[in-house]
C-alpha positions in Angstrom: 22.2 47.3 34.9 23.4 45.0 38.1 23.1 41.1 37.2 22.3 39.0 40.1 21.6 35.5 40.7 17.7 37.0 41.8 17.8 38.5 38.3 18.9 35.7 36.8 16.0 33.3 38.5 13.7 35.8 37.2 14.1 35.6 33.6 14.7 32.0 33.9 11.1 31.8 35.5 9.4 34.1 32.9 10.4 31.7 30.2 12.4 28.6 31.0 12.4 27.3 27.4 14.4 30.7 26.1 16.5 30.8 29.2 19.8 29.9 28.0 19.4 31.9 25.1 18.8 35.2 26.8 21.8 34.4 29.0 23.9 34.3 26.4 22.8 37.6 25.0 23.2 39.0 28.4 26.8 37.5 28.1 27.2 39.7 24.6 28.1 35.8 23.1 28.0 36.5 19.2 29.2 36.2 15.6 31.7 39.0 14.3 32.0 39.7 10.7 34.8 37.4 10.1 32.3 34.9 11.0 34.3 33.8 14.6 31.9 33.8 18.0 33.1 36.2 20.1 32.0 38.7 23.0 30.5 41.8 22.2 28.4 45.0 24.4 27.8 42.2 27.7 25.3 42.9 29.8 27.6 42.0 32.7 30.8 40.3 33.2 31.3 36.2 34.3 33.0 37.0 37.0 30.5 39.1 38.4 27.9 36.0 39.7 29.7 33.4 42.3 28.6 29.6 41.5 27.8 29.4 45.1 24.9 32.1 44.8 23.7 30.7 41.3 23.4 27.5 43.2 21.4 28.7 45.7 19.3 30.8 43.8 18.3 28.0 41.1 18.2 24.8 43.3 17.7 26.1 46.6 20.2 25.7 49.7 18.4 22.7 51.1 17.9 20.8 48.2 21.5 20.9 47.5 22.2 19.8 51.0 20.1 17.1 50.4 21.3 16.0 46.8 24.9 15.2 48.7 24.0 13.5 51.5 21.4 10.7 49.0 22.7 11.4 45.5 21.0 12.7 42.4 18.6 9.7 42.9 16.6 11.0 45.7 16.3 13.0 48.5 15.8 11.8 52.2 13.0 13.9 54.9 11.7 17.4 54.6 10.6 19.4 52.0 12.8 21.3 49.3 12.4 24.6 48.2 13.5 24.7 44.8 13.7 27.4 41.8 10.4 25.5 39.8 7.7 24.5 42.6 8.3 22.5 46.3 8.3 18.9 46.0 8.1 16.8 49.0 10.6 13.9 50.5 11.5 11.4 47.8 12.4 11.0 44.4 14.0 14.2 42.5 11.2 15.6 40.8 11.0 16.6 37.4 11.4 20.4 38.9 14.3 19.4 40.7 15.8 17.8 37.6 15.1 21.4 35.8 16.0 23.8 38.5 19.3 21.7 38.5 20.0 21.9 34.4 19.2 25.7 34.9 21.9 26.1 37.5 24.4 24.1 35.5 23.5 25.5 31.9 24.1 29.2 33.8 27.5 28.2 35.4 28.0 26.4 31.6 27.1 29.7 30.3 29.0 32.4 32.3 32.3 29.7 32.2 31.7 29.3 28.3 31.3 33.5 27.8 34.8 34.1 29.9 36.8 31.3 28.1 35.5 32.5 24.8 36.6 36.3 25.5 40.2 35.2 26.4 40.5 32.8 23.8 39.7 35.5 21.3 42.1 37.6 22.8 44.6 35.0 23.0 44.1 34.3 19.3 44.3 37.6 17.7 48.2 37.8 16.6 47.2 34.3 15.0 44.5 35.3 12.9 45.8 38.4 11.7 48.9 36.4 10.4 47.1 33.7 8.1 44.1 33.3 6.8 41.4 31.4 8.8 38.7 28.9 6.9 36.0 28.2 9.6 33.7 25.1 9.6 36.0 22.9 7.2 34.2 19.6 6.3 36.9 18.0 4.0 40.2 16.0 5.8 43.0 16.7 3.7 41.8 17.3 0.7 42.6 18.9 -2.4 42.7 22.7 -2.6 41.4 23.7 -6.0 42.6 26.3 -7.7 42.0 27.4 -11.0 44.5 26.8 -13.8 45.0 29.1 -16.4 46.8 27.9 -19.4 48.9 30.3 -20.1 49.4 34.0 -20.1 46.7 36.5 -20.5 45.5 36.5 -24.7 46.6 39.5 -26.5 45.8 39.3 -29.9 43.1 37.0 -30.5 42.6 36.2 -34.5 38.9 36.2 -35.9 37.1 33.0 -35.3 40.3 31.4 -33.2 39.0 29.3 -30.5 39.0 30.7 -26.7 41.9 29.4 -24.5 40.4 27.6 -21.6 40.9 27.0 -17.6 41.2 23.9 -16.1 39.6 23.1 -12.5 41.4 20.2 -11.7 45.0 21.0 -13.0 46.3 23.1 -10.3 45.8 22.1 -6.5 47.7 21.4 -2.7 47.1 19.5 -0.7 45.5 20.4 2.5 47.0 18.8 6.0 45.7 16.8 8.4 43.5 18.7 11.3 44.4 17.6 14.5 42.3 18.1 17.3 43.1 19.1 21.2 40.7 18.7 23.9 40.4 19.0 28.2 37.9 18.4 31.0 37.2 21.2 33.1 35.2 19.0 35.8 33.1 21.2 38.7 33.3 19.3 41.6 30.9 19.8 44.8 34.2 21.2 46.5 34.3 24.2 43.7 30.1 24.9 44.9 30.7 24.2 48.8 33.1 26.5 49.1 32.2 29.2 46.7 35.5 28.3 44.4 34.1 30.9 41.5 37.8 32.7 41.2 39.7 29.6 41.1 37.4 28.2 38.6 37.5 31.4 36.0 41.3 31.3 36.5 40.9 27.7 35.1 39.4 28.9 32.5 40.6 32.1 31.8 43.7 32.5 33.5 47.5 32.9 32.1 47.8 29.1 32.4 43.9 28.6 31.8 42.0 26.6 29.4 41.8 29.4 26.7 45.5 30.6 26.9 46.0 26.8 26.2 44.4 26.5 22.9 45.8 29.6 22.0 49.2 28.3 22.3 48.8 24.6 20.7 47.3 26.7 17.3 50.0 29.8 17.8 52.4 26.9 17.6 51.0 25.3 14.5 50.8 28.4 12.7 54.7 29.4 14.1 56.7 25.8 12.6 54.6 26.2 9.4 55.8 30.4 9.2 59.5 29.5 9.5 59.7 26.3 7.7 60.2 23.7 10.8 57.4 21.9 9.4 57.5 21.1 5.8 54.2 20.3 4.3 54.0 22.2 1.0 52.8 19.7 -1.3 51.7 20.9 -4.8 49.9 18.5 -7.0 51.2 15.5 -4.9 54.6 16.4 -4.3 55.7 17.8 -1.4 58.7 20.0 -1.0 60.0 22.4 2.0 58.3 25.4 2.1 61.5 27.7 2.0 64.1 27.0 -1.0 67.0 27.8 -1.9 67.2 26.6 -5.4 64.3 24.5 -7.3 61.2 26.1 -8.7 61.2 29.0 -6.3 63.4 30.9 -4.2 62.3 31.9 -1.2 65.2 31.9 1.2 68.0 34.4 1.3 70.9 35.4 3.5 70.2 39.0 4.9 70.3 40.4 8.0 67.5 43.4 9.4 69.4 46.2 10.1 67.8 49.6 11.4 68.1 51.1 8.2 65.7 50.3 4.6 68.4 48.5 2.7 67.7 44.9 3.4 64.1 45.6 3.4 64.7 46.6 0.0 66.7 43.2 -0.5 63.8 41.2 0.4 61.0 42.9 -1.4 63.0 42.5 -5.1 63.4 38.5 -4.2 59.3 38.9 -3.1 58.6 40.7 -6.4 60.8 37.8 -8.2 58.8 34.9 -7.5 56.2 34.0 -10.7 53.3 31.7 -10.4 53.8 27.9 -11.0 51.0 27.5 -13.7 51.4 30.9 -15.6 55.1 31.8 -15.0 53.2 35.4 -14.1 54.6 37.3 -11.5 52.3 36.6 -8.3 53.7 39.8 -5.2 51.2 40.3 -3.3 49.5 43.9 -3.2 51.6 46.3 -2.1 50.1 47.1 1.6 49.8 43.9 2.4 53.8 43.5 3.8 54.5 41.8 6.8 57.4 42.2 8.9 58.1 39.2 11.3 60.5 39.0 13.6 62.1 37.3 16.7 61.9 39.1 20.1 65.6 40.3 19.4 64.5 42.6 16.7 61.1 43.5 17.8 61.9 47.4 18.1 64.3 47.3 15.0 61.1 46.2 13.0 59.0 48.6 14.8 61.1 51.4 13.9 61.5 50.7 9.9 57.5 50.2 10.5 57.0 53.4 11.7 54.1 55.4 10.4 55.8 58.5 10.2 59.2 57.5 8.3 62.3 56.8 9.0 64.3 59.6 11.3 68.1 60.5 10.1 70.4 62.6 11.9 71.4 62.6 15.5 69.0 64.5 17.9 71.2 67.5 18.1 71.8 67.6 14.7 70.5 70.7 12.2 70.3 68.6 9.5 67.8 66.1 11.2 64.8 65.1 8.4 62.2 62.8 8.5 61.8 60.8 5.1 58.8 58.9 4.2 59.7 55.4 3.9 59.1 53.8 0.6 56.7 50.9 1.7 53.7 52.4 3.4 51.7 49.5 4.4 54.6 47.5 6.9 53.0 45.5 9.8 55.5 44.1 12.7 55.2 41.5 13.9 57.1 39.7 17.3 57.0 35.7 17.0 57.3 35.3 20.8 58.0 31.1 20.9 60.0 31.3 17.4 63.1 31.0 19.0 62.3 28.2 21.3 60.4 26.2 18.3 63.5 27.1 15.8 65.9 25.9 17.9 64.3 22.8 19.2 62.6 21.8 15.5 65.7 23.5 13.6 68.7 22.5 15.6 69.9 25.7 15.2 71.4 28.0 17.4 70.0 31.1 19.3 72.2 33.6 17.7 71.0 31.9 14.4 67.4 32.0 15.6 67.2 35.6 16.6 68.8 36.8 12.9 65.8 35.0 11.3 63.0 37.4 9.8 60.1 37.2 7.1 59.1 39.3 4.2 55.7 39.2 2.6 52.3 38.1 3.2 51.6 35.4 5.5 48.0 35.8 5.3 48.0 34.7 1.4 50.6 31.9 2.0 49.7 30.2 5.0 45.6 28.9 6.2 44.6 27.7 9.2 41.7 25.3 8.3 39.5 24.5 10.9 36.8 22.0 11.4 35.5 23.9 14.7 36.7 26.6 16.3 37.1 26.2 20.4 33.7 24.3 21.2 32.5 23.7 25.0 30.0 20.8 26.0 28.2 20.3 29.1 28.1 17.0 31.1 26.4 17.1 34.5 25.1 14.7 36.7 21.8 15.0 35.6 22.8 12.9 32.3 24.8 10.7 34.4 24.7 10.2 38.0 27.8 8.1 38.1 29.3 11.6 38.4 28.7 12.0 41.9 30.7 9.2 42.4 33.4 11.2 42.5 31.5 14.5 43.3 31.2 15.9 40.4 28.5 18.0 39.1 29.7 18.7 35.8 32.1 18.7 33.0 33.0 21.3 30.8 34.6 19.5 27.5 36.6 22.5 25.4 37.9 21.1 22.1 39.3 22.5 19.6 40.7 21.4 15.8 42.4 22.7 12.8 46.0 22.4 10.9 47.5 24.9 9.1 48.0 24.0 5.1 50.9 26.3 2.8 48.8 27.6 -0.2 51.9 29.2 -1.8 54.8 29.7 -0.2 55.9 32.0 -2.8 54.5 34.9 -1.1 56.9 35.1 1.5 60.6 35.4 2.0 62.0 34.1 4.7 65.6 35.8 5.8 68.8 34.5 7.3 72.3 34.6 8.6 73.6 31.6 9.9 76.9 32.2 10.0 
């Protein structure tokens, strides 16, 4: 069905104290299984209503004539149709007050639907590369993990005592969130003159408030992935997360070709890497591989990831086969700022940068922790009239924060060739 501003006026009449609630299940504003909010079946789009027309239909035309030429503390002559009841010349009534929140908590709702559709977009290559933990209440604290002490028993002698676990033995350390916040502020100017596509490119745009975010966490989640920040630290020590010697070797010379071979190369350093406590080998399951690249070998990776194997022969060829490749379960993916964020946090070159690929499973190395996800709070002038100062009728805060923490770094390979 159409959504109008009318429509909208309606429902918020029928029941004022479940208003905002039914908008946003008009909006399709909701939890996914992964546990993120996110958009789903809308009744109607955002960018459908105009802020103008909202305005208008909520507060009525004259009253918000009147609020600008006295303030939010009163109104001067006349009589005011508003969305509650008419109130004569004076004070705002306590109608007023509401018809005014209802406006605002609408424009707060149809702003907070769009940005959270884009951001979710904006954010999907991220959380399909590492593993998210929502709602963390603990800043940098220890990761527990369960330490087993030693291999698994295989002969167990009548009445010998059962080996045991310790909770506190193995552990890293999780980073620092940090957080990242703007002011969206709707100004009278944004309402006078009907402003509603400027404002939801603000918001939602290439260069809007969600795309934004995006980018501050893609970048996190990027220096951690190819080792320009350094934060592994396992039971208080803190090492690079890439090695070429040590306790683990994660970082070899080999260059992606279009063919299997150094593939191959990087899946038998993946399968030699044993856990630190147990000295077990710790690969990940075998279709969970990831393939990341730079944009220079985006359709290189594509290719060995193919779905239907790996072509040989020319095209004009009569010996031309298609041959199932050996890993089945390859996901590429193209790190669009990792040459820009290798170069500048690296020092490295470009033709250094664009040779660099990884091997394994990010999602089981690397975890975004995050004490809130992208969060929007509204601030109008009916908490504070000191906002029409500088005529503004409300302030969208967005905030957002999280770090990302290496688990273990041993479940990826990261491969070069520098010279």
């Amino acid at each position: 069905m159409g959504i109008t501003a009318g429509k909208l006026l309606d429902l918020y009449r029928s029941n004022p104290d479940e208003y905002l609630g039914e908008l946003d299940n008009l909006l399709g504003k909701t939890v996914d299984e992964s546990g993120f909010r996110c958009i789903k079946d809308p009744v109607f789009k955002p960018r459908q209503l105009s802020i103008l027309d909202l305005a208008e239909a909520f507060v009525g035309r004259d009253t918000l004539r009147r609020l600008y030429e006295s303030g939010p503390g009163g109104l001067r002559g006349g009589r005011a149709q508003v969305a509650a009841e008419e109130v004569g010349a004076g004070a705002l009534g306590p109608s007023q007050y509401q018809a005014i929140n209802a406006w605002l908590g609408t424009v707060d709702g149809i702003l907070g639907a769009e940005l959270l559709a884009k951001y979710n977009l904006a954010t999907m290559i991220a959380r399909e590369l590492v593993t998210w933990k929502l709602n963390v209440r603990t800043q940098e604290g220890k990761l527990i993990r369960y330490g087993f002490p030693s291999a698994p028993t295989q002969d167990l002698q009548p009445g010998q005592e059962f080996p045991t676990g310790d909770l506190s033995a193995d552990w890293v350390r999780a980073n620092r969130m940090l957080k990242q916040g703007e002011v969206l502020s709707l100004t009278w100017e944004a309402m006078h003159f009907d402003q509603t596509d400027s404002i939801m490119e603000a918001v939602s745009g290439e260069n809007g408030l969600a795309v934004r975010f995006a980018v501050v966490i893609d970048e996190r989640i990027q220096r951690s992935l190819w080792g320009i920040d350094n934060t592994y630290n396992y039971k208080g020590t803190v090492t690079p997360t890439y090695g070429t010697s040590g306790a683990y070797i994660n970082k070899i010379t080999n260059q992606l070709i279009d063919a299997t071979g150094p593939i191959d190369v990087a899946e038998q350093q993946l399968l030699a890497q044993t856990d630190p406590s147990t000295g077990l080998e710790i690969a990940p399951p075998d279709d969970n591989r990831y393939l990341i690249v730079t944009p220079f070998k985006f359709l290189t990776a594509s290719r060995l990831a193919a779905p239907f194997g790996e072509e040989m022969g020319t095209l004009s060829s009569a010996s031309r086969l298609q041959t199932t490749q050996f890993y089945t379960g390859i996901r590429p993916f193209r790190a669009i700022r990792a040459n820009r964020l290798m170069m500048a946090g690296l020092g490295l070159t470009l033709i250094q940068v664009q040779e660099r690929w990884i091997w394994g499973s990010t999602k089981m190395a690397f975890e975004y922790r995050s004490a809130k996800d992208i969060t929007t709070y509204r601030y109008s002038i009916t908490d504070s009239p000191a906002l029409a100062k500088r005529d503004v009728l409300m302030e969208l805060d967005v905030s957002e924060m999280g770090s990302v923490t290496v688990r273990e770094p041993r479940y990826v390979i990261l491969n070069t060739k520098d010279s």
